[in-house]
MIKOL-440550 format. One record per atom (N, C-alpha, C): residue in three letters; y, x, z. Coordinates in steps of 0.02 Angstrom, whole numbers, plus 50000, padded with zeros to 5 digits. Layout:
BEGIN
ALAYXZ...
END
This chain:
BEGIN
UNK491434944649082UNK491954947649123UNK492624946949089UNK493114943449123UNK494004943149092UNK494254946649107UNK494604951349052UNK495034956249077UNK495724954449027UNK496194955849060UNK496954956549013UNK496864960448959UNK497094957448887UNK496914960148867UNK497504961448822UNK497554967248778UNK498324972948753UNK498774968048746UNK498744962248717UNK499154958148704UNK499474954548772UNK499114951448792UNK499124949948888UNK499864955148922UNK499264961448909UNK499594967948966UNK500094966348913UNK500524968348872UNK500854970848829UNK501494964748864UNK501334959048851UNK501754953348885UNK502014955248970UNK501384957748979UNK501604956949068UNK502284964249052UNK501944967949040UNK502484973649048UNK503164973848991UNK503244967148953UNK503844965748919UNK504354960548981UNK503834957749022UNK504204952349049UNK504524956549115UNK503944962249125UNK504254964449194UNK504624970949184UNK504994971049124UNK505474978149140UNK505864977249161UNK506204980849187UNK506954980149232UNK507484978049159UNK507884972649175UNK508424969349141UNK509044975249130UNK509074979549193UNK509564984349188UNK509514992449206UNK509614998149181UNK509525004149210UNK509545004449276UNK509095008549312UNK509075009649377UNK509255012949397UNK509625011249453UNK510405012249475UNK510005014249554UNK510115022249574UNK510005025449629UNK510335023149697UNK510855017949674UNK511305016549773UNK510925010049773UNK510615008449723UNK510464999949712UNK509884998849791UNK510074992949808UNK509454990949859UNK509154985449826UNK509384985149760UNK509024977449747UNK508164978149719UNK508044973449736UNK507094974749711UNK507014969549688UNK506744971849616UNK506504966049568UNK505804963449592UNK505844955849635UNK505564952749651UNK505134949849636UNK504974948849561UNK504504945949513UNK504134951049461UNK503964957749492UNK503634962249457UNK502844962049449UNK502264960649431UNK501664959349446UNK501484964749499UNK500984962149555UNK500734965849597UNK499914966549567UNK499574970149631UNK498794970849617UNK498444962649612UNK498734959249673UNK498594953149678UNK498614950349621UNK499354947349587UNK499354945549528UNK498964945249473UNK498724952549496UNK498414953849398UNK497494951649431UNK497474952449506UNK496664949649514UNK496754941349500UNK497254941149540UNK497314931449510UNK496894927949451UNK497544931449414UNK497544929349342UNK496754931549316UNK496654937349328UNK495784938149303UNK495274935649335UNK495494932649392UNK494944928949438UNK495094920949396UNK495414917849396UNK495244910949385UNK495194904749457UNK495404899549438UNK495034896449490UNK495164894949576UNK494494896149586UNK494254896449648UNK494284903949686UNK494204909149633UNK494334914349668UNK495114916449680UNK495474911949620UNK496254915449647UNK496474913649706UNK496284906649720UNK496434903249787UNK496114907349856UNK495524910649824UNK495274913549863UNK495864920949911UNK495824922849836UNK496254929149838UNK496984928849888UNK497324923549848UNK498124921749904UNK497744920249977UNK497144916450003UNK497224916650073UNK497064922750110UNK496794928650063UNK496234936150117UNK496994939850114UNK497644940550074UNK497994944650089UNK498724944850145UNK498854940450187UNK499234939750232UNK499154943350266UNK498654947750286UNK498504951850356UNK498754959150301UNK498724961350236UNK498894967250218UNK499264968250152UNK499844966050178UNK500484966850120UNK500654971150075UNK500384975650096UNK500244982350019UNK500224978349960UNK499724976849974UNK499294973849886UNK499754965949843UNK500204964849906UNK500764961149882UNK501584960949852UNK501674968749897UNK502204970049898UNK502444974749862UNK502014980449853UNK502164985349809UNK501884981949730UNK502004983849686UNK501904983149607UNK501534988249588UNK501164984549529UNK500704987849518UNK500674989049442UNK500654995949418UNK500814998149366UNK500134998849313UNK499944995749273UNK499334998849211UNK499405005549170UNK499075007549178UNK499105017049134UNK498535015849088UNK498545019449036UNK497965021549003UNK497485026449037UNK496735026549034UNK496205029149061UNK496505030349122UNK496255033649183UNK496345034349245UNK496665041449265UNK497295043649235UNK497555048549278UNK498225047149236UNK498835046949280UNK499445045849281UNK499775051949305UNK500135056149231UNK500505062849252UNK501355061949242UNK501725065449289UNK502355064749308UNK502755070149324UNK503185074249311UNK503575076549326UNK504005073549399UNK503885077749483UNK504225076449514UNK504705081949548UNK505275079849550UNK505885082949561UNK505825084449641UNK505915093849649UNK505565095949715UNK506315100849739UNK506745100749680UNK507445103549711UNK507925102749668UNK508495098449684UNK509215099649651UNK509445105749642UNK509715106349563UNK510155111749548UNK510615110649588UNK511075117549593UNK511405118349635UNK512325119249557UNK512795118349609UNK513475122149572UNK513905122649613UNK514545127449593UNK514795131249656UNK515525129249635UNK516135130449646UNK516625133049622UNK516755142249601UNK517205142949575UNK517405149349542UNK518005149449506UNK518255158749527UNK518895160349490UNK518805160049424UNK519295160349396UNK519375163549344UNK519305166549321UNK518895168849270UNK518585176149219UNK518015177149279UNK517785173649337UNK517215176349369UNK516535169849326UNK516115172849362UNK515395170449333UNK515395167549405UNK514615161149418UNK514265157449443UNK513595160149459UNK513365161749505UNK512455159649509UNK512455154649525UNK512005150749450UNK511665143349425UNK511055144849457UNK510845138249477UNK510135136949506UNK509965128849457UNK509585129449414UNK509125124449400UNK508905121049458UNK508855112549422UNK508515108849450UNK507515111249453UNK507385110849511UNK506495110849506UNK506135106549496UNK505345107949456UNK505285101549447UNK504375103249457UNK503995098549466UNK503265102049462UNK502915093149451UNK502325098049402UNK502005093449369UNK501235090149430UNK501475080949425UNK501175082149479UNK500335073049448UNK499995075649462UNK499215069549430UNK499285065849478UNK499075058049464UNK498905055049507UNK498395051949496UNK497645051749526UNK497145048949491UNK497115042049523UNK496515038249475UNK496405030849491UNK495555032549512UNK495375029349566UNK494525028749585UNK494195022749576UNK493755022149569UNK493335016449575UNK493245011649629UNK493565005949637UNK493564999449705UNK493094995849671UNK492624992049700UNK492004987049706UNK492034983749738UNK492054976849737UNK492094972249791UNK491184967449776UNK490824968649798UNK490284963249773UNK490014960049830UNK489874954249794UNK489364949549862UNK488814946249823UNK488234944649867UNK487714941149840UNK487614938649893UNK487354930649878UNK486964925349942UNK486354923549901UNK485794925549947UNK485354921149946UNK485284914849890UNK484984915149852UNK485064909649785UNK484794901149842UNK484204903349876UNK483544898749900UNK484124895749960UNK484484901449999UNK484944897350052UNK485564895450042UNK485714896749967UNK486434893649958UNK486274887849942UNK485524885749908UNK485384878049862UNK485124874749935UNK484934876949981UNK484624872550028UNK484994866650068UNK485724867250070UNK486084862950083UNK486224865050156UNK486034867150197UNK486004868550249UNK486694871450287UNK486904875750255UNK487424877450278UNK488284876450226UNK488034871950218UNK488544865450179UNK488244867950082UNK488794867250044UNK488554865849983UNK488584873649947UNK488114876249889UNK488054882949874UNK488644886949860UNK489204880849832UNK489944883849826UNK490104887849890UNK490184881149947UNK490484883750002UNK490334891850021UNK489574892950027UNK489324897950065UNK489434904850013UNK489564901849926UNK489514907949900UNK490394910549920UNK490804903949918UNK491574905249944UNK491694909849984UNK491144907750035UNK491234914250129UNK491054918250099UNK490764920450084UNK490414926950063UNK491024932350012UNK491274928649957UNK491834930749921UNK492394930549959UNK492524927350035UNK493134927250066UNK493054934150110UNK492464936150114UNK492514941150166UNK492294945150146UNK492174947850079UNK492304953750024UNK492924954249994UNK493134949349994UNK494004953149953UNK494524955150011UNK494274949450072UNK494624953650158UNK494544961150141UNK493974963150140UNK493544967350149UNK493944975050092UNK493884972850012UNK494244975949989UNK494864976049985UNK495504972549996UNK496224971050004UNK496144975850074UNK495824975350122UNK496014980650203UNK495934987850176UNK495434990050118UNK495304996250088UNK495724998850062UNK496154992050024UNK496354995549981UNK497234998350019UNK497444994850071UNK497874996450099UNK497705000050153UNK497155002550192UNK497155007550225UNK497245013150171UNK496725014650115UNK496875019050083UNK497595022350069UNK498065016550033UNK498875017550023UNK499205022250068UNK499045021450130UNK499395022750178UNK499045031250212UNK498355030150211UNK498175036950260UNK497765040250184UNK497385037550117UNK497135039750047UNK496425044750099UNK496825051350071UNK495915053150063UNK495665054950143UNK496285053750192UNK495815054850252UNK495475048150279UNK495595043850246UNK495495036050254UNK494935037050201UNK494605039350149UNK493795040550123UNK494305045950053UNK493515049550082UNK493915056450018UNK493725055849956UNK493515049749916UNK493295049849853UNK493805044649818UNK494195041449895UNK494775038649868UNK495275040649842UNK495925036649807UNK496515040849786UNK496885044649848UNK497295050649832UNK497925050349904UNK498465045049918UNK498535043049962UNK498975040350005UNK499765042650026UNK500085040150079UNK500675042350078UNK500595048450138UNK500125046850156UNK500095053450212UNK499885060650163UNK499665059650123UNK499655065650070UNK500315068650034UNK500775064150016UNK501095065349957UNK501735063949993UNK502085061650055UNK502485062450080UNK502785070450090UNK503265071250128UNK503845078250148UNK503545078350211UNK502875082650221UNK502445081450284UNK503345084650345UNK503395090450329UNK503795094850359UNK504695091150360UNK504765088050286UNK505645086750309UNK505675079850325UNK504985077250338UNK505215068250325UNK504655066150388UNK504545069150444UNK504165067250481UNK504465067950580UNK504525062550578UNK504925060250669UNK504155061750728UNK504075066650742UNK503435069250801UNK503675064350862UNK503405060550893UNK503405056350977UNK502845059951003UNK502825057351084UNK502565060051114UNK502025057451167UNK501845051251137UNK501175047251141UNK500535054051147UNK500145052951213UNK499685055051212UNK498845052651221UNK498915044751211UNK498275040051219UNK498095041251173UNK497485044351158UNK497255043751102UNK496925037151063UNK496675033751080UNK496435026951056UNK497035023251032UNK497825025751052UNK498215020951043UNK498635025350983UNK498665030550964UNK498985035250919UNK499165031250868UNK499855029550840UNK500185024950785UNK500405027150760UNK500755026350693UNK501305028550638UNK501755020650613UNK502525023350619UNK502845020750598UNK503145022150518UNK503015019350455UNK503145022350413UNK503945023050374UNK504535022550367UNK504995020850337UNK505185021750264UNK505085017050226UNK505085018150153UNK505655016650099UNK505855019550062UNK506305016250007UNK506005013649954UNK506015007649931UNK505765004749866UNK506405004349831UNK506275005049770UNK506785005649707UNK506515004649663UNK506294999049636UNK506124996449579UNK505164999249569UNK504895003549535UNK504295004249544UNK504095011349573UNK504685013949576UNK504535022649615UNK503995022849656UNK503825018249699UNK502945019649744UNK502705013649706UNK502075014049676UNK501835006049632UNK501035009849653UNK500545004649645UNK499775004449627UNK499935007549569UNK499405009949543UNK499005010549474UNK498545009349464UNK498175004049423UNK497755002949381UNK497575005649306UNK496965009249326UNK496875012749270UNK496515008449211UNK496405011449162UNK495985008549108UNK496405001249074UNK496955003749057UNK497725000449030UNK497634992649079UNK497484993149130UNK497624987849174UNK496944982949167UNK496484985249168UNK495904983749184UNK495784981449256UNK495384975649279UNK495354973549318UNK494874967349318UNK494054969249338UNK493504966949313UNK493274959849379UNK493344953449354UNK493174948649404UNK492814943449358UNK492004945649357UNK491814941249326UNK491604934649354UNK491304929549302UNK490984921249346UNK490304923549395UNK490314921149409UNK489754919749492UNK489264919449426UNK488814923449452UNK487874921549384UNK487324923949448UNK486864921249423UNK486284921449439UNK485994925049424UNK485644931149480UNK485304936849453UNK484844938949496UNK484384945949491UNK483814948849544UNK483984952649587UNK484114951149638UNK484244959649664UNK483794961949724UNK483914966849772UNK483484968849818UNK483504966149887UNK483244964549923UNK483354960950003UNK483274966550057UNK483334964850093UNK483494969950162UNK482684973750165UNK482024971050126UNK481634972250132UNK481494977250081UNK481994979150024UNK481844980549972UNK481194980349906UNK481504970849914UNK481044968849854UNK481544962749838UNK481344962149782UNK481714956249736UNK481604951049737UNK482594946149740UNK482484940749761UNK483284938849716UNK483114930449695UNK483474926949660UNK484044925449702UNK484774929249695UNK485394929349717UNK485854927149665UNK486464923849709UNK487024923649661UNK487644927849679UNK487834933449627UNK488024936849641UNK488864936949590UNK489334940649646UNK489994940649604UNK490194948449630UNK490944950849570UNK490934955849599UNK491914958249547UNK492274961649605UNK492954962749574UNK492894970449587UNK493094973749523UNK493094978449524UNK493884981749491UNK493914987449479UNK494704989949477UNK494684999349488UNK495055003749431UNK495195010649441UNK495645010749466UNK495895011049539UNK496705010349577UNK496515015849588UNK497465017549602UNK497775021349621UNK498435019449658UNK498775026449651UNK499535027249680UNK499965030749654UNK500485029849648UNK501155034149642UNK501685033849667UNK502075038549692UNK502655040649729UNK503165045349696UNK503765043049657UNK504155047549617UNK504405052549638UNK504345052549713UNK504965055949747UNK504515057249842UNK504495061349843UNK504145061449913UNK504585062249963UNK505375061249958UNK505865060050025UNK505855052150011UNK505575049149967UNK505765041149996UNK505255038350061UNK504785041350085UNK504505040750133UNK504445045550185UNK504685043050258UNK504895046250312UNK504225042250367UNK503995046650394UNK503465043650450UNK503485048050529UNK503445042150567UNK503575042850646UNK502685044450669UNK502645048350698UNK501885048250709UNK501875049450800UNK501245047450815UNK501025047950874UNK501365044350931UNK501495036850895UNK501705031150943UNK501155027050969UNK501215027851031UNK500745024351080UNK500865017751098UNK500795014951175UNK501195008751232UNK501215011451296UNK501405018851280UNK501505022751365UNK502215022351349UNK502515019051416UNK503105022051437UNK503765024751393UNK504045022151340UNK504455024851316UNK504345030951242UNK503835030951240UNK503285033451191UNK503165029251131UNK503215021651116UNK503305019251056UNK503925018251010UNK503825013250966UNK504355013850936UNK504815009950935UNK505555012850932UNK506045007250979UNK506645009950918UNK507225007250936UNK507905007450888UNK508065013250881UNK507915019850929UNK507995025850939UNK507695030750885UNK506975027350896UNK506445030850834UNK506805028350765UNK506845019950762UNK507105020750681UNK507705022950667UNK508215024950714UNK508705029450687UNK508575037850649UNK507845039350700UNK507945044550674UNK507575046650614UNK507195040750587UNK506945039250513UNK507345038350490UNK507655033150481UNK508365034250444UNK508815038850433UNK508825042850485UNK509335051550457UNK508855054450423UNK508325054750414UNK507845059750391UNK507975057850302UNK508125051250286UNK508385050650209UNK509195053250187UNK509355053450134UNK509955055750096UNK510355049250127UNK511165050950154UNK511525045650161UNK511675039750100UNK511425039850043UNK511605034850001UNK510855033249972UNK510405037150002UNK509655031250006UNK509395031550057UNK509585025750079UNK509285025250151UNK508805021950153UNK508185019450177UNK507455015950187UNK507675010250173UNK507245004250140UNK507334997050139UNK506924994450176UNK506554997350198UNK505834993750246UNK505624996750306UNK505474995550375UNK504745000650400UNK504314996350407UNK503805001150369UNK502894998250413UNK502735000750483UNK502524992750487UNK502044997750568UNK501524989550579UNK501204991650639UNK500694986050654UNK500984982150711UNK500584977850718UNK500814972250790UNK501044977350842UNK500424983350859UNK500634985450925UNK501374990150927UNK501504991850875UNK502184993850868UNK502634990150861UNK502794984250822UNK503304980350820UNK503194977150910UNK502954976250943UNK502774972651014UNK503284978851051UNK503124986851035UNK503214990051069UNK504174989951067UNK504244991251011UNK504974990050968UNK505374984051015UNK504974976551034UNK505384971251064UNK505374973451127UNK504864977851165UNK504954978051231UNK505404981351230UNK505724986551195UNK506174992651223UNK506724990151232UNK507004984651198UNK507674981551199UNK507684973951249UNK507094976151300UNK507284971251368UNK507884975851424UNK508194969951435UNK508934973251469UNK508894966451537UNK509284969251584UNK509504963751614UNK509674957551573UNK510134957751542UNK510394951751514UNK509794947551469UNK509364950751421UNK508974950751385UNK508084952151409UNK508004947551446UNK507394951151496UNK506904948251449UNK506764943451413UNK506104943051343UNK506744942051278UNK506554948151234UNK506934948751171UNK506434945651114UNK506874942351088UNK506694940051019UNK505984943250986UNK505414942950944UNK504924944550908UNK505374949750847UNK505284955750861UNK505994959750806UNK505854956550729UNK506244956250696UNK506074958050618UNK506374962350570UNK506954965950632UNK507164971150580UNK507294977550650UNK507624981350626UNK507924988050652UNK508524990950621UNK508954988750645UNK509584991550610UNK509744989050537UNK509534983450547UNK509814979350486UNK509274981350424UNK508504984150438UNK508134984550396UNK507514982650402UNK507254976350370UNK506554973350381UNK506064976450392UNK505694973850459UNK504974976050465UNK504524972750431UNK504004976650397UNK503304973650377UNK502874974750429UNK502424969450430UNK501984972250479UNK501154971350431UNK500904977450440UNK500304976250414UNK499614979650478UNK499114976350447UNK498354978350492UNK498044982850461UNK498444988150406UNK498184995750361UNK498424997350421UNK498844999450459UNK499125004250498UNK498745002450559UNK498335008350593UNK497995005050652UNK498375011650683UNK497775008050770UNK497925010950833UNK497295016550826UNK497445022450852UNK496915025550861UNK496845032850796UNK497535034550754UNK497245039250715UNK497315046250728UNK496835046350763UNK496655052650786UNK496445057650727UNK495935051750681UNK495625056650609UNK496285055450541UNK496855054350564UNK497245053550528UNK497725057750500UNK497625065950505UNK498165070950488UNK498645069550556UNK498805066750588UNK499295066750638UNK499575074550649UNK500155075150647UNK500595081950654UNK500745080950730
END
């Protein structure tokens, strides 16, 4: 099994510190920070890294955000839950001072597994092309498989499986940072998310100082659908992820967008994500899925404009679109 090892990590996180103090009006994002991807790459090798760059296009999480290594699996932080306050005053009078607030807040890392085994007897048979190929499918539609986990998780955490880490629906400003619509399909129930990135303030965590287990394809026993033993070749990526969020006003979420009538999400909704942040941090991104960005281009058909452009932004701020964010979250905390 290859794992990064102190010297490795020690490099990655010399190469990826920020060049300059981080600067709060800044929109710039250091573009070359290692992600989750990255560090499976590099520990995959090969055939599986190639593997890896084609399963993540459908869920940009695991690309886009950075991903931070901690020692053992829990990452503790001080997060800032109220500005001190200061007043003016006469002369020879006193002030009531209010301290800044602050509360100590864990973030744990869980256990992800990605494994596959084929058939040893039908990968050598030739049959369904060569043992590579078939052990390839098999590893292409387990890391699909974990990359969709690991970004549903990000996004909805422990109501998305409760042994997972929390998500942003946990650790967000449920009450000051949340835009209610008035979508009532339930199968179609959406969230629009609006986020600020600033350098690593929301990042993965990988626990176990950046551990990240992708060993070679071997030959081993395991159990068959019949439960009895049979000569498989088996692979398997494993990883203690997590999450962190420095600041729970950098994420603002639109919930209960449908495709009824004026009910999704359109230039209207992302304005009012955007007021929901501080005027000098405003969102650099929103997430949402196909059926929301679709919903977003219909709203801005006009006479003049009767099929509008495929959107890619909102008010001068890029959409991501990912397939973590579905239709239908009914079991999703929805407010």
């Amino acid at each position: 099994m290859k794992y990064l090892s102190p010297v490795e990590l020690a490099q990655w996180q010399e190469k990826y510190t920020l060049a300059a103090p981080r600067d709060s009006l800044s929109q710039q994002w250091i573009s070359d920070r290692p992600t989750l991807v990255d560090i499976a790459a590099i520990n995959a090798g090969g055939g599986l890294a190639r593997l890896i760059d084609e399963t993540v296009s459908a869920f940009p999480e695991v690309t886009q955000f950075p991903m931070m290594p901690i020692n053992g699996i829990t990452y503790k932080q001080l997060v800032l839950l109220e500005r001190g306050t200061v007043a003016f005053r006469n002369a020879n009078d006193g002030v009531d001072g209010k301290k800044s607030t602050y509360a100590p807040r864990a973030f744990g890392c869980h256990i992800l597994d990605a494994r596959w085994e084929v058939d040893k007897m039908i990968a050598d048979s030739g049959e369904y092309g060569t043992a590579e190929q078939l052990i390839a499918q098999e590893a292409d539609n387990m890391l699909t498989s974990a990359f969709e986990t690991a970004g549903s998780q990000f996004w909805y955490g422990t109501a998305a499986s409760a042994i997972g880490f929390a998500g942003m629906i946990q650790v967000y400003d449920l009450d000051g940072m949340t835009v209610v619509g008035t979508g009532t399909t339930a199968e179609e129930l959406s969230s629009v998310f609006a986020v600020r990135r600033n350098g690593d303030n929301i990042s993965f965590l990988l626990g176990g100082a950046g551990d990240l287990g992708s060993p070679d394809i071997i030959e081993e026993t395991v159990l068959g659908e019949n439960n009895k033993p049979l000569k498989a070749y088996t692979g398997q990526l494993t990883a203690h992820l997590g999450m962190k969020v420095d600041n729970k006003k950098h994420i603002a979420r639109a919930t209960q967008l449908t495709t009824q009538s004026g009910k999704g999400f359109s230039d209207e909704v992302a304005m009012k994500l955007i007021n929901k942040f501080p005027t000098n941090q405003p969102p650099t991104q929103f997430w949402l899925n196909k059926t929301q960005r679709e919903e977003l281009r219909k709203s801005r058909i006009t006479a003049l404009l009767p099929s509008p452009p495929m959107p890619t932004e909102a008010h001068g701020i890029p959409l991501m679109v990912t397939d973590a964010i579905i239709d239908g979250e009914t079991d999703y905390a929805v407010v």
